[in-house]
N, C-alpha and C positions, 0 to 999 in steps of 0.2 A: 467434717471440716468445711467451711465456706472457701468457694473457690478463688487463690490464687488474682491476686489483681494483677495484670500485666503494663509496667511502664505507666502509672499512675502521675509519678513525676510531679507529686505536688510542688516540692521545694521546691524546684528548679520553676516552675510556671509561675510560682509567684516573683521570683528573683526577675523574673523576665516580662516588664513592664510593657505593656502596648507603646508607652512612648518613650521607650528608652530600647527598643529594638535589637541594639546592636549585640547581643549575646555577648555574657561574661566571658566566653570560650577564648572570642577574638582577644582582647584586653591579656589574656594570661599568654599567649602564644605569642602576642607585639606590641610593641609599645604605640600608644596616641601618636599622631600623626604631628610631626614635628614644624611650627608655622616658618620658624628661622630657617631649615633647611629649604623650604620652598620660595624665599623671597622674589626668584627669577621667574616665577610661573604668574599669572594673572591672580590678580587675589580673590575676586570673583569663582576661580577654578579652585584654588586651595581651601575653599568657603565652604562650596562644593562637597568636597574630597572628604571635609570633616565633618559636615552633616551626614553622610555616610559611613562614617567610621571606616576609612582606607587608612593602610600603611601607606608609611614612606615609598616602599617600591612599585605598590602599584599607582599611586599619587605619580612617581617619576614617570613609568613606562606608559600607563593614559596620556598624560600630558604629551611623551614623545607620539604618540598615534598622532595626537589634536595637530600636532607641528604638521604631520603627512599628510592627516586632511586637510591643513588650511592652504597647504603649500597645492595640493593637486586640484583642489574645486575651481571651476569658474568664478561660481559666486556661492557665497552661501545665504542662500534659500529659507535653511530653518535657523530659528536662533543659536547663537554660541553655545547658550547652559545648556539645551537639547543636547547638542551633536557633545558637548563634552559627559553628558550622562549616558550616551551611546558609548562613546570611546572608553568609559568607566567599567561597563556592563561587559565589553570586550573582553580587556584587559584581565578581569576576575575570572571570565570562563574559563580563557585560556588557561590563568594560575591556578585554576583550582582554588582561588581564594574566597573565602566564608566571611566576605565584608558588610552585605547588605542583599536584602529581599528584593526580588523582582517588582514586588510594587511599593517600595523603598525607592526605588529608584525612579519608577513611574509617578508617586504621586512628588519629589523633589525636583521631576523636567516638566511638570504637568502634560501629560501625555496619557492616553489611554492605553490598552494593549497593542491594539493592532498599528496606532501610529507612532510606537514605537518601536515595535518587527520591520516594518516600514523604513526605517528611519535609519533601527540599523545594517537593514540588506542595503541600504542606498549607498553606504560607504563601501559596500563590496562593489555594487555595480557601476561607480566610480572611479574604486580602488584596488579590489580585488585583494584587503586587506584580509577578508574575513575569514577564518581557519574552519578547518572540515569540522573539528568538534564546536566552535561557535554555532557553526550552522546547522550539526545536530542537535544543540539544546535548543536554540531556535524554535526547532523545530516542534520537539517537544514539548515546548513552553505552549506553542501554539495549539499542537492539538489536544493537549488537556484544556487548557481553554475553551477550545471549541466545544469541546465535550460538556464540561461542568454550564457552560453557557448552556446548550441545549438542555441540560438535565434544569436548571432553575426554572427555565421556560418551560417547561413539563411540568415545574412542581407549583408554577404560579396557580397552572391551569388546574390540578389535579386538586389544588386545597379551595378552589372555590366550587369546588364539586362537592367536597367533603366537609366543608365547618360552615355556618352558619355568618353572616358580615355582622358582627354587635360590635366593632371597634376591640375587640378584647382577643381579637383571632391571629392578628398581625405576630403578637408576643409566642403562642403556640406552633404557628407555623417559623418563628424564628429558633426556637426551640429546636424541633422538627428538622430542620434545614442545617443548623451548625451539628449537630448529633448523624446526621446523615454524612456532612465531610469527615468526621472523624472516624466514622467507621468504614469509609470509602479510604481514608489514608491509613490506619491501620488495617486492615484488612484485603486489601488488594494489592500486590507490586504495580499491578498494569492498571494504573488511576487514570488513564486514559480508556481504558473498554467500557465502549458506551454502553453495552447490554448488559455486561454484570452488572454495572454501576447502577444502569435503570433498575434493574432487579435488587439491587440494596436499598435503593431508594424507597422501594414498594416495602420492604421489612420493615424498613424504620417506620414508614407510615399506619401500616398497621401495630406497630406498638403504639402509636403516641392517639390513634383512635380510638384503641380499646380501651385507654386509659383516661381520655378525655371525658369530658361531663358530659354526659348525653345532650343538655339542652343546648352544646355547640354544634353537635354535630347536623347533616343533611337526614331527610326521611331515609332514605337509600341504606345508610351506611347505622341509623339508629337501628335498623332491624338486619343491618348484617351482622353484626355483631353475636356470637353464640351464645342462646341463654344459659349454659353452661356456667359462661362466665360472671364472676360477681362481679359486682361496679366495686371504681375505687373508691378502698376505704382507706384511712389513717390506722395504722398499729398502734396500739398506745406502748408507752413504754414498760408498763408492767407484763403488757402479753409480747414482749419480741423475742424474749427468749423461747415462750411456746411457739411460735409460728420458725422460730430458724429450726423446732426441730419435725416441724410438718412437711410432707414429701412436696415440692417446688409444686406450681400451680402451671398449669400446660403453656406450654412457652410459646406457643403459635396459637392465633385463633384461624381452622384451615376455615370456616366458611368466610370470615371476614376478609383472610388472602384471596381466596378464588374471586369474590367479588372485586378486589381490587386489579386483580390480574383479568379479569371480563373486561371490566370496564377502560383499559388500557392495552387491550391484542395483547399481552403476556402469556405464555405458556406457565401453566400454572405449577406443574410438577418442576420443573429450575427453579423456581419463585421458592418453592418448599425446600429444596436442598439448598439452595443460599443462604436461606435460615437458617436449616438447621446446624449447619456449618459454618459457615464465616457470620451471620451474624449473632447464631447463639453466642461464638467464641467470643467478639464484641462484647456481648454482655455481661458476659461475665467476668471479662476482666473491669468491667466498669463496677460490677458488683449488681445490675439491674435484674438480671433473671428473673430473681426470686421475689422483689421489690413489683407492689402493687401502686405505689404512688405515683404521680404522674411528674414526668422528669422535669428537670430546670435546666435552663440553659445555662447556669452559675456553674450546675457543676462537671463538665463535660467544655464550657469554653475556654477555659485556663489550660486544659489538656491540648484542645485544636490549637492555641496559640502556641504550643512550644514543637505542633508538630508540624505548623505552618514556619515556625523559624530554623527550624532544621531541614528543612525542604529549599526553601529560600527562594519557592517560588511566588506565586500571587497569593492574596490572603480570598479564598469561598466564600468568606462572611461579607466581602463586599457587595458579591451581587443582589445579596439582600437587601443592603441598604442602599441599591440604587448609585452606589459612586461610579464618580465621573470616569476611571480607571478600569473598571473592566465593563461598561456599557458598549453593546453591540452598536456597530454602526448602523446607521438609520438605512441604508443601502440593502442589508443583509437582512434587515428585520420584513423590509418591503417584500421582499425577495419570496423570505417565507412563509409571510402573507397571504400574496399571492395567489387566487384562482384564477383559471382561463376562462371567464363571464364575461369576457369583453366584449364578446362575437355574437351573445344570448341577448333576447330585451328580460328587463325585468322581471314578466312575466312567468318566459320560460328558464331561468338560472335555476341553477340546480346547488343546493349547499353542499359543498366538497370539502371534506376535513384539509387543512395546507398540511403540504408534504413534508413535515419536520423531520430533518438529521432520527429522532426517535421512533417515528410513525413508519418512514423509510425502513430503520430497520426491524420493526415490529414486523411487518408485513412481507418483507424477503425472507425471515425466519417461516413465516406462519405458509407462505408460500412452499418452502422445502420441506416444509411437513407432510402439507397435500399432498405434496409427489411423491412422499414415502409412505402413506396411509396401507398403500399396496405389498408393502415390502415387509419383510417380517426379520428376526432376529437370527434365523436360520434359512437356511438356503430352501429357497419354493420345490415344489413339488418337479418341475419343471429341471430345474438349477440341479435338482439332485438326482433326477435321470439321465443329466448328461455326467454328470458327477462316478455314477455306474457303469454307463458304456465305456468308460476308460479303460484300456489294459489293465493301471496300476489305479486303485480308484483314491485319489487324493481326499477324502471326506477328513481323514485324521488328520492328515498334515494341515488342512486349511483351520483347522480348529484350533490345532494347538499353535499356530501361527498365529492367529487373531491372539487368543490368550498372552503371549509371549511379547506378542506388540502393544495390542490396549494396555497392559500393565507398564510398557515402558513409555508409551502416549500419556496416560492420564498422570504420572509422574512427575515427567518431564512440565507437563500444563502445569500443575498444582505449581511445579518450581518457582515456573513463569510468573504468574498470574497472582498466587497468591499459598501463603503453606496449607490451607482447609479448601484450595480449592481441584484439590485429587478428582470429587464427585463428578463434579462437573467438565473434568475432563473426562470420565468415563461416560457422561452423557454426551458430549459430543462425540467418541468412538462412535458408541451404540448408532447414533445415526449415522456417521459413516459408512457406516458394516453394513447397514441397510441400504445404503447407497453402491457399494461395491457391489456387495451380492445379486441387486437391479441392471448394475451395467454388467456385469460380466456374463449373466443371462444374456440380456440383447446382443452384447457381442457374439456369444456363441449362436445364438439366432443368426446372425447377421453370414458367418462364417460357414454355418453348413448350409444355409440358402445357396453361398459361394461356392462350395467346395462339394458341396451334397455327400458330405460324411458326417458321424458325427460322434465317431471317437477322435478325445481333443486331449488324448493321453501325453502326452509330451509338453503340450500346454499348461494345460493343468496340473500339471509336476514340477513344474516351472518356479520356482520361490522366487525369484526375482520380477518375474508379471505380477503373480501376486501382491508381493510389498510395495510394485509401484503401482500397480491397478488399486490397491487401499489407500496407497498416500496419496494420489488424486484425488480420493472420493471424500478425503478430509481434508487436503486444501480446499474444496469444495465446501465444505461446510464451515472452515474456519475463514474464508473469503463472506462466507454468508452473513457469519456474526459481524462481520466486519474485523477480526482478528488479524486476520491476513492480507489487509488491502496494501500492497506493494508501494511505499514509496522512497521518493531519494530522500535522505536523512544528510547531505549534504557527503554522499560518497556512495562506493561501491564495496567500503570496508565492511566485514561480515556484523550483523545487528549485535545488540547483547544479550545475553541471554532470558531477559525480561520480555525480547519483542518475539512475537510470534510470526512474523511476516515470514514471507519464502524468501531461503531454502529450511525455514527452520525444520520443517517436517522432515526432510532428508537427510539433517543431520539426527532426527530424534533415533531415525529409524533405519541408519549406516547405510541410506542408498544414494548410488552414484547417481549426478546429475544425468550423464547422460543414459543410462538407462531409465531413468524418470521421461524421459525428453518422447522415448519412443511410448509412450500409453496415452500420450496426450490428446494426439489428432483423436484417435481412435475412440477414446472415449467421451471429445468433446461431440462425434459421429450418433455415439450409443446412447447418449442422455438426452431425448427428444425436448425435453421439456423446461433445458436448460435458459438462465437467463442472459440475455446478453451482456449483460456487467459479469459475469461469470466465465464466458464464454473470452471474456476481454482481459481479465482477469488470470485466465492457463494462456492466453496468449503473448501475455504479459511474462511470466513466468516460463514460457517458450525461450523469448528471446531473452531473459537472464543468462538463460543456461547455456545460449549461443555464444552470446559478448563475451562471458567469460564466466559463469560458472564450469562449465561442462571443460574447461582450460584449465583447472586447478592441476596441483603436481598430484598425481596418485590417481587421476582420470583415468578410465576405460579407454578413453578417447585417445588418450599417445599409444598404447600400444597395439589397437587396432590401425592408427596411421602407420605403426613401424614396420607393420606386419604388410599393410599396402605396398609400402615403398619397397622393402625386402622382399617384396615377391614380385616387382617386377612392375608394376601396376602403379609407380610412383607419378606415372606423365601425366594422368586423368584419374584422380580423385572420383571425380565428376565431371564430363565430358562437356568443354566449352560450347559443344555445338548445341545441346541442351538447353543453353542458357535461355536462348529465345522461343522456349517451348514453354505453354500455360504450367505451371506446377500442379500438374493430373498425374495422381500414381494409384496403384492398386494394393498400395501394400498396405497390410491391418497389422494390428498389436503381436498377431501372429510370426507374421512376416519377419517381423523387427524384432521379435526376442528369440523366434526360435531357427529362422534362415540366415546362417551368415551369407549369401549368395543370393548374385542375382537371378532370376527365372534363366533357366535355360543356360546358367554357365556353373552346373553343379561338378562337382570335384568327384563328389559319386552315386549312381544313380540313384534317385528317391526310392524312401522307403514305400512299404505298404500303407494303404492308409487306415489299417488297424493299430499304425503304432506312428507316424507321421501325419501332424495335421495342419503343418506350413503347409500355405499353395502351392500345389506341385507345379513345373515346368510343362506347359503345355504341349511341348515339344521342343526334344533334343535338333539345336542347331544343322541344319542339311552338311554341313561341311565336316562334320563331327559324328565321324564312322565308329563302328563300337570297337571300343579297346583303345582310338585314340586318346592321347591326352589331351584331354581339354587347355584352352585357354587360362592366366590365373584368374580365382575368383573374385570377383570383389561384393563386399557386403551390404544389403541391401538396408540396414540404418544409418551407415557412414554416409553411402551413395545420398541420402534424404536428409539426413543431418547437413549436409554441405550444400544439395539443391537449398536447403534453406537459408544458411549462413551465405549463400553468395546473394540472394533476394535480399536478405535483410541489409546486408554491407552495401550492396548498392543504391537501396532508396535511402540509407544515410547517407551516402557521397552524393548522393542529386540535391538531396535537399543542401548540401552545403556549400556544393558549387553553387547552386542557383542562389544563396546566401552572395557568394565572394566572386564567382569566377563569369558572370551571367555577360561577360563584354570579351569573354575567354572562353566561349563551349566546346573547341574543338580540345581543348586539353582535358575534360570530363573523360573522354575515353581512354585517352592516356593515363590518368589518374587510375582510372578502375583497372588499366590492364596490370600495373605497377600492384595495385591491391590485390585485386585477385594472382596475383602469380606468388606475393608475400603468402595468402592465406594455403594455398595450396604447397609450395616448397618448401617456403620457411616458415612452417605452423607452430615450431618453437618459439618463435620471436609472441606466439601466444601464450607459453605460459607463465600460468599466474596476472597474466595481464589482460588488457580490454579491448574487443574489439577497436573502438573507437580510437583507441592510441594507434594504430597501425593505421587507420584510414586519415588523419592528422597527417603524421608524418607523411606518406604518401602525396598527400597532397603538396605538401609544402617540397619536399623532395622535387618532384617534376614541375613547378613554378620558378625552383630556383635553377633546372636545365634548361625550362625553357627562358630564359629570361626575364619571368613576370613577376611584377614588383607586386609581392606578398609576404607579408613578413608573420610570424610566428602568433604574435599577439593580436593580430586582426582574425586569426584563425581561431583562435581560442575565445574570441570577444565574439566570432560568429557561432561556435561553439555552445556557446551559454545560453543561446537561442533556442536550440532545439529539444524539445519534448525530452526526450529522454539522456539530457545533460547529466553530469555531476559534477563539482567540483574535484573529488577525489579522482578522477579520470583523469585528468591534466596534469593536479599538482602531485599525487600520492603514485608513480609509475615504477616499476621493480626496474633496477638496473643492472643490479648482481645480486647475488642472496645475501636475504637480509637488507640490504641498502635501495633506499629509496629514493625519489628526489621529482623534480618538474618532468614536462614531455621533452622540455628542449634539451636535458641533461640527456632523457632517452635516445631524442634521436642523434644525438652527435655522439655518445658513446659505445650506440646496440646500434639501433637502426640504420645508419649511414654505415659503420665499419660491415657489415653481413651486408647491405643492398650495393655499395658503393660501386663496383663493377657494372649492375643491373642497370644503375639508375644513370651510368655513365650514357646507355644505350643508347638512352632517347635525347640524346642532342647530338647522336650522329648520324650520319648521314642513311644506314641501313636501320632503322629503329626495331624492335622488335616487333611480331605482329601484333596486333590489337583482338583482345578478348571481347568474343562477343557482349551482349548488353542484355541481362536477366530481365524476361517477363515480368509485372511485378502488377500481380494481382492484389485485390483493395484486401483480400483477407483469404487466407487459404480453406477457410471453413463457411460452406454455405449449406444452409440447411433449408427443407420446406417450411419450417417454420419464421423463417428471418422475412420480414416487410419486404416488399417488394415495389420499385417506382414504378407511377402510371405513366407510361410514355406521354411525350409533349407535355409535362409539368414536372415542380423542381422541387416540392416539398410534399404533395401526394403519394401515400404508402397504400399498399392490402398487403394485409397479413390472414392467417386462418386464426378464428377464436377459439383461445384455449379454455376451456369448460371451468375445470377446476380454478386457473389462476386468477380468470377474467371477472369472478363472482362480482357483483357491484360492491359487497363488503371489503372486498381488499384490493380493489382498483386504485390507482395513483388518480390524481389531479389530470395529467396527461391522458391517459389508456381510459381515462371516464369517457374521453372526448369522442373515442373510435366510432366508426358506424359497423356496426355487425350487419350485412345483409341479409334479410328473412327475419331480423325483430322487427319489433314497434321502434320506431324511430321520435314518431311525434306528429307534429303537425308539418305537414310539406314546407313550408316556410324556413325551417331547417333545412333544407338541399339547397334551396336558392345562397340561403348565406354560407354553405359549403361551396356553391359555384361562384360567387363572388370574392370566396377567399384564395377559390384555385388562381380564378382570372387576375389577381392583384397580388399573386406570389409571386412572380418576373418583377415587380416594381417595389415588392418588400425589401426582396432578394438583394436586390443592386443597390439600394438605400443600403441595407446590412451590411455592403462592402466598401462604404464609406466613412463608417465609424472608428476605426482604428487610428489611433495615434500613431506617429514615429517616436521610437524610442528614442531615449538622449545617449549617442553614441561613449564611449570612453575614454574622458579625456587620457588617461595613464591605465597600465596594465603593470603589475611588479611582480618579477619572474625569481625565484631562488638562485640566481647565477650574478653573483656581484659583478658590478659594471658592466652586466650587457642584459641585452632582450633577445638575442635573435640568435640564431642556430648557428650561425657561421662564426661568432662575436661580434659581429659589425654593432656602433651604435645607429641607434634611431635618429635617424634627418630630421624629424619634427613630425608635425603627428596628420599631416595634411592628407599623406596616402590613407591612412585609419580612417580617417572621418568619411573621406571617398570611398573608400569602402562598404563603410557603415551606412552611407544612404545611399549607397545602390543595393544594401539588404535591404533599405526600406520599400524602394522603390519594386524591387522584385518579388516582394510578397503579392502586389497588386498584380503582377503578369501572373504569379503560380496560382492565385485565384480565377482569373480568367480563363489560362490554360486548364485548369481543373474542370472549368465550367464546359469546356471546349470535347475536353476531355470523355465527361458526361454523357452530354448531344453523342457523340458516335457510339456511345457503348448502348444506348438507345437503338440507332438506328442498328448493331448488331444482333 
């Protein structure tokens, strides 16, 4: 039987005309847009409404947005139809309403992509209209975008490598190109992964090669091609029933792939399981497999167009044809253009391929491979003689661990990403496990250097080091792909189950953040070769788990707090006089899963170290005669969990004050001492919630004792400043279970009733003492391998050359530029203009810190609390203190630059 066509959907794609868009669906579900009922709205807007095929309700509730925009703007800037096709685009997110296509809307405001993302964060930044799920489609609007943009611009380049220019190539590559988005939307959930996606792109292209006339193609690809294969012929119709009953013709040409996967840094074995998985399955629901003819774009475009109007986002065909609508901005193109030849003559320039979004991640891929060429699929020779010295020797348990987990890993992916793409999540394992099994070697190197033991039997027994030593080493790889780059999606709400970003891994694999939290340093320690976008990346994910993952209800985290405070040991968490000590500790992976204790405050004496392979106490405390009772314990991850969580909280409260309060500094330490006493007594007031919500309120708390006119929404508007904002932080805050609402609901119904007594303190006359002020190092992670400044200069680095990563083949645009000392350089004339770039970086530098614009501060903020803004209910006097406010943010970014710089000079002269 011939195979099964999947969602062919001819009917339907003819019923659904290119200029008749609005899908039959709409029309049966609501009636046409009624013109009588809108006589009151602009007729212009109701024109609008129905060139878009909008209901009556969302025609009403847009219009009502357009009233709040027109009433809160100073001026309006962009034309009315604009901002009323923003207010449209709103409106439907929010409803969930199926009225019109993303570039339906674009090409009726004439707008392109990005000046229309633009266009509509401006009405947030404004207005603050915009809801958490607006701004996660938003968002994904964007980075598919991004994505399919760079894949065009790869396929521009990739088809003048491969077809010959007769005029007749345009039609083939359009072919080529609409045939690749439909198999990229049916076949992948995450049509945003730039890597699979590239890798479907290389399938489709070797089909539509092999099938191509020879006299199109380049010399290169005429003779990649396997003689194997026949050229295409036509069946006649009297042999078709012979040929359906001939076994298929080989569905991949492997030498034609390989060639395309050389000639483009692709790993060539992914390339092959993307085949032979998602896109054989492709073809065969299209019925191609078996099909030696060469394809037509007729019959495969009627299918992408019903699967472009069910998506409702931008239509892929346009980048082909060049519309105005989804063209990159000239800005972005330069950008990627771009080599650093400016500093070269002529002469000496060097041709450096531009670092494209694609090339970038061909090369961080090709790069984690070198570092695992060493590694093998089974534990080294090495890995499994400490594996032996164990009392209890874990070699079983670690095996059928992996098994148990990779089968729930590569599952979980396929769900994600795509239903045939199971394989490919087992190829990512497979190099994880390679990567686990690398670092946990170096670790245990690293430990019996420390310890000079080297049974690590309690360790190694350990399932929970383990599952989080593996799920490091595959955020690792899935950060590599670019799967997992962290970002805010317009909240803190958990992703869906399509995105792989972290915590996904720790849900695949039922482990608690905070024991995630402790493998981290440690193995950021053990992986020399680690890259700094990587490296930023677990640190990133560090401090997820601080704000508030590692806060969820069902946390490790509460009931080691409970057990603190119940034993006595509630006054010092972590001892304030600490605060001003470098964050220097000794404690390893060991430390923190398998010592609940600190050195030297054990409950009972250490084991032998045939069967203990935590750092022992170097020595029992002088005060602490044998058989007394010791002191209570306190736990040596909690202890380092909080040294961290009080650093992090505090460079957010500097930066925010130096935002708001830069004419007020003596109440910075007041602020902090109110926060740090919340995070330590009242740590429930953390769960389920955010960091950030408690450093907020705190603030606003001790402003309104001391007098200082700060009101709520100037905190929030300085708020949306900083790096690691959300909106869902402010507006989406747990106030009882279940029920949610703004911060200001927070703090007048949670925060203020539990602090109220505390916060009474500091306006009287005996205030409480003031907590010290946390050291706050540029990064807790420094390795031999991180660049290091030449003193007296401000942009001069040495680093040590890394052999494998540095090859001139996979060097970036940037790391071309390095000088290695002890190679050929070139001709001495190069150092001169190396010393000319040193001596004229003091005068780049200061130029570069007067580029920044001031932001246009916000006229209105609207808060979830009818008829008020402000914590106490008072209304707003007018908006005069906001503005004051807001440029003296402006103003003080120009001091935190300088003190930065200030900053600098003395860690030099240290």
């Amino acid at each position: 039987m011939p195979p099964k066509k999947r969602n062919t959907g001819t009917t339907q794609s003819k019923e659904l005309k290119p200029g008749a868009e609005s899908s039959s669906t709409d029309k049966k579900e609501s009636p046409d847009l009624s013109v009588k009922k809108h006589r009151d709205k602009d007729a212009e807007f109701v024109t609008l409404c129905k060139s878009l095929h909008v209901t009556d309700l969302v025609c009403d509730r847009a219009w009502t947005l357009w009233k709040t925009v027109q009433e809160s703007l100073d001026e309006i800037t962009d034309s009315q139809k604009r901002l009323w096709g923003a207010c449209l685009f709103v409106t439907v997110t929010d409803m969930d309403a199926a009225c019109f296509t993303f570039t339906q809307v674009l090409k009726a405001v004439g707008l392109n992509v990005k000046q229309f993302m633009a266009l509509v964060r401006k009405l947030d930044v404004n207005l603050d209209t915009i809801s958490t799920k607006v701004n996660s489609a938003l968002s994904r609007l964007e980075k598919k975008y991004d994505v399919t943009l760079a894949l065009y611009q790869r396929f521009e380049k990739i088809c003048k490598k491969i077809l010959v220019s007769d005029g007749k190539e345009r039609e083939t590559m359009r072919g080529c190109w609409t045939m690749f988005l439909l198999a990229k939307g049916r076949a992948l959930q995450m049509e945003d992964d730039l890597v699979i996606s590239f890798q479907l792109l290389l399938c489709t292209l070797e089909l539509f090669i092999k099938r191509c006339p020879p006299d199109l193609l380049q010399p290169l690809y005429q003779s990649a091609i396997s003689k194997v294969q026949s050229p295409p012929t036509r069946t006649s119709r009297r042999n078709q029933s012979k040929a359906k009953s001939r076994p298929p013709e080989p569905e991949m040409d492997v030498q034609l792939l390989e060639t395309l996967c050389k000639e483009n840094e692709c790993n060539t074995e992914e390339v092959k399981n993307v085949y032979q998985t998602s896109f054989s399955a492709f073809l065969d629901s299209l019925d191609l497999s078996r099909s030696a003819d060469f394809p037509q774009v007729n019959d495969f475009s009627q299918q992408y167009e019903e699967h472009y109007l069910k998506t409702r986002d931008f239509d892929g065909r346009l980048f082909f044809d060049g519309d105005e609508t989804v063209l990159a901005p000239k800005v972005e193109i330069a950008q990627v253009e771009r080599t650093p030849k400016k500093n070269l003559q002529e002469d000496d320039a060097v041709l450096i391929p531009p670092q494209t979004p694609i090339r970038a991640a061909m090369t961080s891929i090709q790069q984690l491979r070198v570092d695992l060429i060493s590694s093998g699929d089974q534990p080294s020779t090495e890995l499994a003689t400490y594996f032996k010295n164990c009392t209890v020797d874990p070699t079983q348990d670690v095996l059928k661990r992996l098994e148990t987990l990779g089968n729930a890993y590569s599952q979980r992916f396929g769900q994600a990403v795509g239903p045939r793409s199971t394989v490919l999540g087992m190829q990512r394992f497979a190099l994880g496990v390679r990567l686990y099994y690398q670092v946990m070697e170096e670790m245990l190197k690293m430990e019996e250097k420390r310890l000079s033991v080297q049974n690590f039997s309690k360790l190694l027994n350990d399932s929970t080091f383990h599952t989080s030593l593996l799920a490091c080493a595959l955020e690792v790889v899935m950060a590599t792909y670019g799967e997992s780059s962290y970002k805010n999606h317009g909240g803190g709400v958990d992703s869906a189950e399509t995105d792989l970003c972290f915590p996904w891994i720790l849900d695949v694999f039922n482990l608690a953040a905070f024991d995630f939290y402790k493998v981290i340093e440690s193995f950021i320690k053990a992986d020399h070769s680690m890259s700094k976008d990587i490296v930023k990346h677990l640190e990133t994910c560090e401090n997820l788990i601080m704000e508030r993952i590692a806060w969820r209800t069902g946390s490790p985290l509460f009931e080691l707090l409970k057990q603190e405070h119940e034993g006595g040991a509630a006054e010092q968490v972590e001892a304030p006089a600490s605060f001003s000590q470098p964050l220097q500790h000794n404690h390893t992976a060991a430390d923190l899963y398998l010592s609940p204790v600190r050195p030297g405050l054990r409950v009972l004496p250490p084991e032998s170290p045939s069967s203990q392979v935590a750092p022992q106490p170097q020595t029992q405390p002088a005060s602490q005669a044998a058989g007394q009772t010791p002191r209570h314990t306190k736990s040596n991850s909690l202890s380092l969990f909080y040294k961290k969580l009080y650093r992090l909280a505090y460079t957010r409260l500097k930066m925010l004050c130096s935002y708001l309060l830069s004419s007020h500094p003596e109440l910075e330490p007041i602020i902090w001492t109110l926060f740090q006493h919340t995070l330590q007594h009242e740590y429930e007031l953390m769960r389920d919630r955010h960091l950030d919500q408690l450093m907020m309120s705190a603030m606003y708390a001790i402003c309104k004792v001391k007098s200082v006119d700060l009101r709520f929404k100037t905190i929030v508007t300085a708020y949306k400043n900083m790096p690691n904002a959300s909106q869902e932080t402010f507006k989406h805050v747990l106030i009882t279970e279940g029920h949610y609402d703004s911060i200001i609901v927070f703090y007048n119904q949670v925060f203020m009733q539990k602090l109220k007594t505390n916060i009474l303190q500091y306006a009287s006359t005996r205030p409480p003492t003031l907590s010290p002020i946390p050291q706050i190092p540029r990064s807790p992670y420094k390795f031999p391998n991180s660049p290091l400044r030449v003193p007296g200069s401000n942009n001069v680095y040495i680093s040590p050359l890394k052999s494998a990563r540095m090859s001139p083949g996979i060097m970036t645009p940037r790391s071309r530029m390095l000088v290695s000392i002890g190679e050929s350089f070139g001709p001495s004339n190069r150092f001169q203009k190396i010393n000319q770039m040193v001596n004229s970086s003091d005068r780049s530098f200061k130029r570069s810190l007067d580029l920044g614009s001031t932001p246009k501060p916000l006229k209105r903020l609207r808060f979830d609390v009818d008829g008020q803004d402000e914590a106490d209910g008072s209304k707003s006097g007018g908006d005069s203190t906001l503005i004051q406010k807001l440029a003296e943010m402006s103003s003080t970014r120009s001091r935190m630059q300088e003190q930065k710089m200030k900053e600098d000079a003395e860690s030099r002269k240290e």
